[in-house]
N, C-alpha and C positions, 0 to 999 in steps of 0.2 A: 418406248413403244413395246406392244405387247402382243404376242401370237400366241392361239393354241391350237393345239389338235384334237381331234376329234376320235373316236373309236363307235360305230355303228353296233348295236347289238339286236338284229331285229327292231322293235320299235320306239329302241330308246338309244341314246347315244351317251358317255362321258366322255369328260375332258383326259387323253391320255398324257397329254404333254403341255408342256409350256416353254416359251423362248421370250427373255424379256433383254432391254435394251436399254441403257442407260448411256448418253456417250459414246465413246466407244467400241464399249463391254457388252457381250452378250450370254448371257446367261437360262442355258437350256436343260429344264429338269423335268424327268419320269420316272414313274411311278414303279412298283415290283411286287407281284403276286406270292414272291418269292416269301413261305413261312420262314425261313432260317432268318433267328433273332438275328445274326451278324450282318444279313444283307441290309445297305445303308441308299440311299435316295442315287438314279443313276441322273451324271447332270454332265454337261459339258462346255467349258467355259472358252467363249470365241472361237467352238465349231469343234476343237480339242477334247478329247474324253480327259475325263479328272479320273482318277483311283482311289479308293476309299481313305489312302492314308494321305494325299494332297487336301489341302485345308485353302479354299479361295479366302481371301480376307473382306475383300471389296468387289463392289460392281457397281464403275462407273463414279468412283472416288467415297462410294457410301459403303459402310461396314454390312457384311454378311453375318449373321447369326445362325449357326446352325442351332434346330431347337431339340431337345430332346424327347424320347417316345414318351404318348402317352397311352391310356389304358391297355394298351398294347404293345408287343414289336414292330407291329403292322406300321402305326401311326408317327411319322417322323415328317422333316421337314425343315426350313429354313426361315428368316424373316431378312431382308433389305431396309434397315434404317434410315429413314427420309432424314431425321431427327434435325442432322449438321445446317440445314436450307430450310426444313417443312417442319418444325416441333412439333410433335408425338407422332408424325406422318413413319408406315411404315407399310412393305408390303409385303405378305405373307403368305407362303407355299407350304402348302400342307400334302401328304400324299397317304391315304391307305388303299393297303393292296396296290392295284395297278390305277385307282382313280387319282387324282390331283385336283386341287382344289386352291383358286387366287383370291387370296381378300386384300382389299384396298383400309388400310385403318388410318381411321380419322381424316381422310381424304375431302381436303379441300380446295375451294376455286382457285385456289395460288396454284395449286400443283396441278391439278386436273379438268380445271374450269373448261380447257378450250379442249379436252378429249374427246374424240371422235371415233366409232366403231360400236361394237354388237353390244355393248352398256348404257348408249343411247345417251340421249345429251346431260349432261351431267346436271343441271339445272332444272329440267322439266321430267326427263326420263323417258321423251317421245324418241322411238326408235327408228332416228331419223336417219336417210338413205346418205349418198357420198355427196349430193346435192346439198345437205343443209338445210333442206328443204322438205323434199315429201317424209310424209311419213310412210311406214310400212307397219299394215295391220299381222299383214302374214309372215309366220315367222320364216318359216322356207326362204319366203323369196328375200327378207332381212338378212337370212343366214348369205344365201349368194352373192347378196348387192354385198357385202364385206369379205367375199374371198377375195385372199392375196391375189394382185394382180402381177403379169407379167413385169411391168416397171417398177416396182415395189420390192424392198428386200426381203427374200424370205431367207429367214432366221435360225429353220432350223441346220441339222448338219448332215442330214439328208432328203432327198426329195419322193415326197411320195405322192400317190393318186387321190382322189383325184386333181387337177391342177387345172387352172384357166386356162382356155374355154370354158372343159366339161366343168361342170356342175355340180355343186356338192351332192354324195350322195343322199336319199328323201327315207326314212324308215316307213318300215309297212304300217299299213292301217289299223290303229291299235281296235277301231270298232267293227274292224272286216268279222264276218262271221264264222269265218273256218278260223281266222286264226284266235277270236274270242273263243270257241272250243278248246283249241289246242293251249291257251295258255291256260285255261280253267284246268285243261287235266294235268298239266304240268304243277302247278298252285299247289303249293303244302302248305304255306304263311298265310296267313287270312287279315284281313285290314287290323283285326282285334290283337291278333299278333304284334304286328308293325306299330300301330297304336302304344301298346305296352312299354314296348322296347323305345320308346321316343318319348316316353311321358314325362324323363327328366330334364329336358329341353326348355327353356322359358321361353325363349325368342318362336313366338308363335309361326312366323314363316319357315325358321330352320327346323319345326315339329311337322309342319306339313310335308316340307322336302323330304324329309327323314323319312316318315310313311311311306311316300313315294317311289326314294330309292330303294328301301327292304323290299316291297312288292314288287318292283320290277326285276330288283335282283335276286330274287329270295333266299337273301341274307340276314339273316337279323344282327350280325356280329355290320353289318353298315353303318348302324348306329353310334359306335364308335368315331366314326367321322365325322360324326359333330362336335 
């Protein structure tokens, strides 16, 4: 099982956290803005803070791999080796800056066929509600229909807002008119920019993402997180 969290920035949100679960091991890792080359991924294993110099071996009887930075300090991270049960199966936490980032590798219907939540059915990809059943074209209301519910374990090792009932929070409207002013005069990075910066990306979706994220962040150093 798999939780994350969310961080709202006006009209875009990243993932800040993750809480995964294997058995009955949980494993919860975020991210750090923090430039000092020394600061290392903050995680804490079954609710526990780790300390830089505690090394988890396992989660959930599968080897943890911590991975080492790449084009950066920034860029560090960990992988979960499916391998022992799922051959080549692994799952991979990446984090730059304060963002995080879950990839499922070589993820198959052995392992994940009958997964359910905001990745939509594994097979078709319709982003189908707790029903099994409807689909949900909006994403809003997809995001809600999968907030943890009170009966449900939440995984992280603190509680935050908002929490069911409320609702997750909605970002502002990226095509409201006051606020398409105000991000035009905030804009130093131009799409030509962002474009640039992303051009050595093959996987044409993660060159789109990448544009996407420098413009909303206007970082070009984002790029790195591909």
């Amino acid at each position: 099982e798999i939780q994350i969290r969310t961080k709202l920035v006006r009209y875009w949100s990243y993932i800040k956290s993750v809480a995964i679960r294997i058995g009955n091991d949980i494993l919860e890792v975020e991210g750090s803005a923090d430039p000092d080359p020394n600061t290392d991924l903050r995680y804490w294993y079954n609710l526990e803070y780790q300390s830089l110099s505690s090394q988890m071996e396992t989660l959930g009887g599968f080897p943890i791999i911590m991975k080492k930075r790449e084009y950066s300090h920034y860029k560090r991270g960990l992988e979960i080796d499916l391998g022992s049960k799922f051959p080549g199966e692994k799952i991979d936490v990446s984090a730059w800056k304060e963002f995080i980032r879950v990839d499922f590798k070589n993820a198959s219907a052995d392992s994940f066929g009958n997964s359910v939540g905001l990745l939509g059915d594994f097979y078709s990809g319709k982003t189908l509600a707790r029903d099994g059943v409807t689909v949900h074209d909006d994403f809003f209301r997809f995001g809600n229909e999968w907030q943890v519910l009170p009966y449900e374990d939440m995984m992280f090792h603190i509680v935050e807002q908002p929490q069911f009932p409320k609702t997750c929070i909605e970002p502002e409207d990226p095509q409201g008119e006051r606020h398409r002013h105000r991000r035009l005069g905030e804009s130093t990075i131009t799409e030509q920019d962002a474009e640039k910066a992303c051009a050595s990306l093959t996987d044409e979706l993660d060159r789109k993402d990448c544009v996407y994220d420098i413009l909303a962040t206007q970082d070009l150093d984002m790029a790195g997180a591909y």
